[in-house]
C-alpha positions in Angstrom: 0.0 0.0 0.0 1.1 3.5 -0.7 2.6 5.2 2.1 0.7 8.5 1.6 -2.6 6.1 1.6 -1.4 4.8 4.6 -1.1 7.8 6.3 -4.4 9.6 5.3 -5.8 6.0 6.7 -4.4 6.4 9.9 -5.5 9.9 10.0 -8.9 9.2 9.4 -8.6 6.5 12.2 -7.3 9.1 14.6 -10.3 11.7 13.6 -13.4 8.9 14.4 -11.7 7.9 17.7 -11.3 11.4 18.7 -15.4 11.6 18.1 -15.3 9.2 20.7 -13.3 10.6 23.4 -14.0 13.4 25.7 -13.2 16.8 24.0 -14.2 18.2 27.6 -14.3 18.2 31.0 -15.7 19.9 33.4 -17.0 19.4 37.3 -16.4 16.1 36.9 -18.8 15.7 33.9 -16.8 14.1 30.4 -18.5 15.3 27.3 -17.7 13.1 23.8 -17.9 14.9 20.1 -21.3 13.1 19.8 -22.5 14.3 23.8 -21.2 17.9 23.3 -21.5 19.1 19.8 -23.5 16.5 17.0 -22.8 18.3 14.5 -19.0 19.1 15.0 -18.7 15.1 15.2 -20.5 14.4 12.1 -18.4 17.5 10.5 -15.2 16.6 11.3 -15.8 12.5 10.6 -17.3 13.5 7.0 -14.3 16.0 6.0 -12.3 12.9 7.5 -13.3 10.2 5.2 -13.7 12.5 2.2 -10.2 13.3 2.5 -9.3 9.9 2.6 -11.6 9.1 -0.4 -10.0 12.1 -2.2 -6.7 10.2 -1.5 -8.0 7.0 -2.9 -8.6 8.2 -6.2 -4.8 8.8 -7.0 -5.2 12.4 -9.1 -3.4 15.9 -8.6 -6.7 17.6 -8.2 -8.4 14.9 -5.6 -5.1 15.2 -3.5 -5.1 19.1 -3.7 -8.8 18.9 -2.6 -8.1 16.3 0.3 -5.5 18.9 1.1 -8.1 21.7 1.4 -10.5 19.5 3.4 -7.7 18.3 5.9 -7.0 22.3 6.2 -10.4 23.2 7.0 -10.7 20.5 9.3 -7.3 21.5 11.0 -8.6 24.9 11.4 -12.0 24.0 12.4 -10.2 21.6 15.2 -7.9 24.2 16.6 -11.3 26.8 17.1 -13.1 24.1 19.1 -9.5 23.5 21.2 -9.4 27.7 21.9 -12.9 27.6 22.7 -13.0 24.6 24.9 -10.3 26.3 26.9 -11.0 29.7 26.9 -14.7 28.6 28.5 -13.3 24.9 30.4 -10.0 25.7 30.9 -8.8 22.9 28.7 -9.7 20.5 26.0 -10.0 16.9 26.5 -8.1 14.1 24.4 -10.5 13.6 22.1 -10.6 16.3 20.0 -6.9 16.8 20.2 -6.9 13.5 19.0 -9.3 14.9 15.9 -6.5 17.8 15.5 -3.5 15.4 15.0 -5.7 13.2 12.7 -6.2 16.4 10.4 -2.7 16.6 10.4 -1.9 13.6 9.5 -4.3 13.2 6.9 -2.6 16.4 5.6 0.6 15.0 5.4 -1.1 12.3 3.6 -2.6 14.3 0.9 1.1 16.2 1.1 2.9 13.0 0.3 0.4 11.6 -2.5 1.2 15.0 -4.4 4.2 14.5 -4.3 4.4 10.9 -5.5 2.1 12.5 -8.5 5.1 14.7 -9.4 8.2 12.1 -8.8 5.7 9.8 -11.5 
């Protein structure tokens, strides 16, 4: 398997756990992606799998996409983070966990251009 398919997988991977986990918490209350905001779970595991689709389909233009997506999805990840500690006080693993993931699938999307242009 390509590495650059490898690594947008493991991203994606690391963006659905992070749904999972607890992104806060707070007076001894844990709140999940699914528990404390629906729709920024569902957000970020779509953008997620798209850009791992994107990847999939081995063209310049998919992987500059994929890189977009994993961008928006970095910079929608980082908001939540400031948010959850400017009004917790800190943000729980989980959606660090989603932050990384975007990061890696960036790298991923990163690394499949590039193979494009060594081809």
């Amino acid at each position: 398997m390509k590495t650059n398919l490898l690594t947008t997988i493991i991203g994606t991977l690391l963006i659905v756990v992070g749904t999972f986990l607890p992104w806060v918490s707070a007076l001894g209350i844990s709140l999940n992606g699914w528990k404390q905001s629906f729709g920024f779970a569902v957000f970020f595991v779509i953008v997620g799998i798209v850009a791992l689709g994107l990847n999939f389909l081995g063209k310049k233009w998919s992987n500059i996409v994929s890189i977009v997506f994993s961008v928006i999805l970095i910079l929608a990840a980082v908001l939540a983070v400031t948010a959850f500690n400017e009004k917790f006080g800190s943000a729980g693993p989980g959606i660090w966990m989603v932050l990384i993931g975007g990061v890696v699938n960036s790298v991923g999307s990163i690394l499949g251009l590039k193979q494009k242009k060594a081809e």
